[in-house]
N, C-alpha and C positions, 0 to 999 in steps of 0.2 A: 249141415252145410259146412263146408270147408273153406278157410280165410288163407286167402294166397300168401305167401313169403319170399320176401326180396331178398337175395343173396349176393354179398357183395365180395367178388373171387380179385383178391390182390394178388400179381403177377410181379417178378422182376423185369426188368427193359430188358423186350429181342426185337429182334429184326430191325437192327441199325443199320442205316442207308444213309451213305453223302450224297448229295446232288450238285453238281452233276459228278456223276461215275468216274470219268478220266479228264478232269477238269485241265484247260492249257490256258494262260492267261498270255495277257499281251503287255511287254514291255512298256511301262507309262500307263498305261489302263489299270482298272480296278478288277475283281473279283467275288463273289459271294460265294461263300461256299455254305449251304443248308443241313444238317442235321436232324433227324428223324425217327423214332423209335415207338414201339406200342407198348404198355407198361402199365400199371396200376398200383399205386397213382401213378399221373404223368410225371413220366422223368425229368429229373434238370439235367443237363449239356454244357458238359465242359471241352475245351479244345487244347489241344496237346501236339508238340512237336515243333512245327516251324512257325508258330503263335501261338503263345497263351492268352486264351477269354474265355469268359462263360456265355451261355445263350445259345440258341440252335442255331444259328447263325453267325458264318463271320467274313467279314471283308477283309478284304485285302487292297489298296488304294496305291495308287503312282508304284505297281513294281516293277520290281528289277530281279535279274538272275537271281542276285545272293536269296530269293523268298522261293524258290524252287525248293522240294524236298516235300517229305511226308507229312500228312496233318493228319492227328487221331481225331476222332470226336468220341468220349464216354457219356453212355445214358449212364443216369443213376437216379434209382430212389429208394424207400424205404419200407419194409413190410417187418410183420413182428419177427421174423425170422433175422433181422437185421437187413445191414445197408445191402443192395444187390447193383452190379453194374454191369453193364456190356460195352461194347465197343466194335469198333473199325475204325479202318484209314482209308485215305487215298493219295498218290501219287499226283502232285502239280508241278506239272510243265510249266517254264515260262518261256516266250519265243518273241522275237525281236530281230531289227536289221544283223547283220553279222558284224561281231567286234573287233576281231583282230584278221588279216590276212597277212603275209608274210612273201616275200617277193625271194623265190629259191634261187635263181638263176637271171643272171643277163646276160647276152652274148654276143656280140658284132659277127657275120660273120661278112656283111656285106658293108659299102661306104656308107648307107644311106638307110642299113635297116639291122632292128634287134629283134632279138628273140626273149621273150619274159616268160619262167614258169611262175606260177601262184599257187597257193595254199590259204587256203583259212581255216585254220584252226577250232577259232569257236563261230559257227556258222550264227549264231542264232536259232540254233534249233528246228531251224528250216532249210531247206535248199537252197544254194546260193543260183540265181537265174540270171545272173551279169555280173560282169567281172568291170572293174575300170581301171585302166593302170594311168598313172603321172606320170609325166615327167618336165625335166625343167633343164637348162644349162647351167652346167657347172665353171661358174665364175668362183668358186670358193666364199661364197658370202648369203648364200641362200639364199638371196633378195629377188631372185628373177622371176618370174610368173610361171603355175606350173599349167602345162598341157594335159590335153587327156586322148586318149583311146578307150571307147568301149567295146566290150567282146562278150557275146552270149557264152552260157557257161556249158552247151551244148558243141560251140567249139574246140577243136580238139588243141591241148600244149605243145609246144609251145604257143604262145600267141607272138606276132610278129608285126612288128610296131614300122612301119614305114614311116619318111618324107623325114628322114632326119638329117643332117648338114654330116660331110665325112670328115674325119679326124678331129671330130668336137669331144669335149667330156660334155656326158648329160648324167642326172640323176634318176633315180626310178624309185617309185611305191605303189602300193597299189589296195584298192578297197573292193567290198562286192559288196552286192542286192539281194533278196531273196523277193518273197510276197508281202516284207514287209519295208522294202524302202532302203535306203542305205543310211546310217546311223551317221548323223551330224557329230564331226569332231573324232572320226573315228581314225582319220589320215595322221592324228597327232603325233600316234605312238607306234606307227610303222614303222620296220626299218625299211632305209635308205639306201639302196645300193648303184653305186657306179658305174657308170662304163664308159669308153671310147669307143666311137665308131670307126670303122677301118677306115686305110687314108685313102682309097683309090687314087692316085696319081695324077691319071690322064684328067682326071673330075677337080681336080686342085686348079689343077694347070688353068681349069679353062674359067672356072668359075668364080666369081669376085663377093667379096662379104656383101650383104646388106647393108644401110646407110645406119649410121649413129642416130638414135631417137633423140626427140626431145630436147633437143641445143635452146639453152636458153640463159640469160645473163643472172650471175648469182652475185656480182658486184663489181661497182665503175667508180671511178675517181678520172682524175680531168688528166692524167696519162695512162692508163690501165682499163681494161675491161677484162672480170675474172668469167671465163665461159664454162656452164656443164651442162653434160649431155648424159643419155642413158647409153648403153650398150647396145651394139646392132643384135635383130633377132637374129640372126646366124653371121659366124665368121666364115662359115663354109671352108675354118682351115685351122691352122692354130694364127690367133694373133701376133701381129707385128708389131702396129704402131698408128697413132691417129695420126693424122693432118688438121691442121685448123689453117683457115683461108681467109685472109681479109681485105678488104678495099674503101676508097672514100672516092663518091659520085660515081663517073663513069669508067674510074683509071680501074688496069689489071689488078688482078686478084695479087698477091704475095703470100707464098707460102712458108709455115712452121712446117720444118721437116719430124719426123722420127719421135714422136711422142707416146715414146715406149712405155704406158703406163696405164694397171686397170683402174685408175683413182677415176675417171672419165673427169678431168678439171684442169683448165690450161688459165692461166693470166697472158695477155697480149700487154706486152712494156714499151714507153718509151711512146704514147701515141700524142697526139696533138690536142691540146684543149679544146674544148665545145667545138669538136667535128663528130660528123655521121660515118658509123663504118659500116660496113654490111660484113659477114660474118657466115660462114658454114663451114663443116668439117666432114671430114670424109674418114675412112679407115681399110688399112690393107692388110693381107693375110701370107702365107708362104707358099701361096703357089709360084708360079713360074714369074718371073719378074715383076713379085710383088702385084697383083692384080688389087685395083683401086675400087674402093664402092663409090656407088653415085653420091652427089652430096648431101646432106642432112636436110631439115629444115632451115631458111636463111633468117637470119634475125638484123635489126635494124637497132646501134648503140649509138647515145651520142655520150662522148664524153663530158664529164663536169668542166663547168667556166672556173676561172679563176679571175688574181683580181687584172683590169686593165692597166696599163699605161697611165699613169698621172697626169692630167692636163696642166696649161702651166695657167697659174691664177691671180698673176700678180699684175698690180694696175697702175697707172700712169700717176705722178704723183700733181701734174698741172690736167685740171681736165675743164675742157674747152666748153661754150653756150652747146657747141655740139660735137658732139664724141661719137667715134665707134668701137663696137667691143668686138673684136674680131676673139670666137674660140678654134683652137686649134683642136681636132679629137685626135685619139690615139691612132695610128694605121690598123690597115685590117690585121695583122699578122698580130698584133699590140691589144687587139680588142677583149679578145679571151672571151667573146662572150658580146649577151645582148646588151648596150652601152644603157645603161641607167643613169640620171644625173642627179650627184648626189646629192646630202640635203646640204652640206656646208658650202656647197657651188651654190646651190639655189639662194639662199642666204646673202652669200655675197654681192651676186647680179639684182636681187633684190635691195640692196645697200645702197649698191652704185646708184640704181635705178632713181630711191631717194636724195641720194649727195648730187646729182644732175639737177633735180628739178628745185632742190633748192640754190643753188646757183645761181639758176639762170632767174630765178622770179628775185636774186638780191641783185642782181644786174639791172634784170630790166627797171626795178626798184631805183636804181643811184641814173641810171637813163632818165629816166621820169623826173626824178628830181633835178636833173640839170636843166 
């Protein structure tokens, strides 16, 4: 009878496979990438190239572009022949919104419309499937709100941006989308390009800026009210000059002429203590004689009291079983303000009030006794 024998066949590691084969991660997302091989003994797994770890496995957590590139993984173990290893790599993708676009071209050709080429450069590794362009008026201070246009990227270039004011500066930038969204914060590092739109004339002539936003009082004193406002959404021209408008109760408005200035901030001088003005501004452009916008929001100031007119305080030096105190108050014009009575008035008439009624009871006192 014959006794069976176990034969134990050591191998170097083949047949190494990453999983998955053509691995593409996603920008912010994670990764695993697996390692695999047949070997006797079991191999150990080390990883190479755009991460070093050991383990048949390895993650990849919150990436970004810069982890794009090649990853090896080495089986290795050991038989008496010495150490034996194998290997492969794979190629990782990483893909994400698109990060940079680039704004080639702007062009007026018309009062009220541009032309924007685009480029993006690093798409995100996807197609870009919309395009967005910005833009905003150019006041030189960058503060104004930017607009948008979106345009599928199956549109043909130029893209052509209507409804814009003629002879304005505006600015332009621009972002795109693919399948994975559009990358927040990606408008930071665009450039920025200018244009003018044409002036069309006869479109000057006829059409008046929009009204000045936002008029609201930034500080009063009991002659002064300091007024500011925003900028109208279009001047529909090059700017002139604001108007600021004022009035008290029902009388005409009086106009500030020629307030040639982007600071949008006027002080009104020289007004009347604790009175009510009403208040709105307007703004013109260089069309044909100076065309007016309608007027802004109207605001309602009263100026600060000051102090009143003195009353006179001084008293009789004989005062009779009965007296009167006749007060004189300030005139209106004299008042400055709601009449308060002060506390060393009060004081006094409080005084009198006692110097009276002792008096009269030492009077009626020496009566009595007579």
């Amino acid at each position: 009878m014959s006794s069976a024998t176990s034969v134990e066949v050591k191998y170097a590691p083949e047949f190494v496979k990453i999983r998955p084969s053509n691995p593409v991660g996603v920008k912010g997302q994670s990764i695993t990438l697996n390692c695999s091989a047949d070997g006797n003994p079991s191999p150990d797994y080390e990883w190479r190239g755009g991460k070093s770890a050991k383990g048949s496995a390895l993650e990849l957590t919150s990436l970004e572009f810069k982890d794009e590139g090649t990853y090896r993984c080495v089986a290795r173990n050991t038989i008496e022949a010495g150490a034996k290893s194998s290997r492969t790599s794979v190629q990782l993708i990483i893909e994400g919104p698109p990060q940079r676009c680039v704004v080639l071209s702007v062009k007026s050709y018309h009062d009220s419309e541009v032309n924007v080429k685009v480029n993006c450069p690093e798409n995100g590794n996807s197609s870009v499937t919309e395009y967005r362009i910005e833009y905003q008026l150019d006041d030189g201070t960058s503060n104004m709100l930017w607009e948008q246009r979106e345009f599928s990227a199956t549109d043909s270039q130029p893209f052509v941006v209507v409804g814009l004011s003629p002879f304005t500066k505006y600015r332009f930038r621009a972002t795109a989308s693919n399948r994975h969204g559009y990358e927040p914060g990606s408008l930071a590092a665009v450039n920025v390009v200018p244009v003018t739109t044409a002036e069309g004339y006869f479109i000057i002539t006829l059409i008046a800026p929009t009204p000045p936003q936002n008029l609201r009082n930034s500080g009063v004193t009991s002659s002064s009210i300091t007024l500011q406002w925003e900028r109208p959404i279009s001047f529909n021209g090059a700017f002139q000059y604001y108007n600021v408008y004022n009035s008290i109760g029902d009388a005409s408005y009086s106009k500030s002429f020629d307030i040639a200035s982007h600071d949008n901030l006027y002080t009104l001088k020289g007004l009347t203590p604790y009175t009510e003005y009403k208040v709105y501004v307007t703004v013109t452009n260089n069309g044909n004689s100076n065309p007016e916008s309608s007027p802004s929001n109207m605001i309602v100031v009263r100026t600060l009291a000051t102090s009143p007119q003195t009353p006179d305080k001084s008293l009789p030096n004989d005062v009779a079983s009965t007296s009167t105190v006749v007060f004189v108050p300030p005139t209106v014009n004299d008042e400055n303000g709601p009449i308060e009575v002060p506390l060393d008035l009060m004081l006094l008439l409080y005084l009198m009030y006692h110097v009276l009624l002792d008096r009269m009871s030492k009077r009626a006192q020496t009566t009595h006794g007579m």
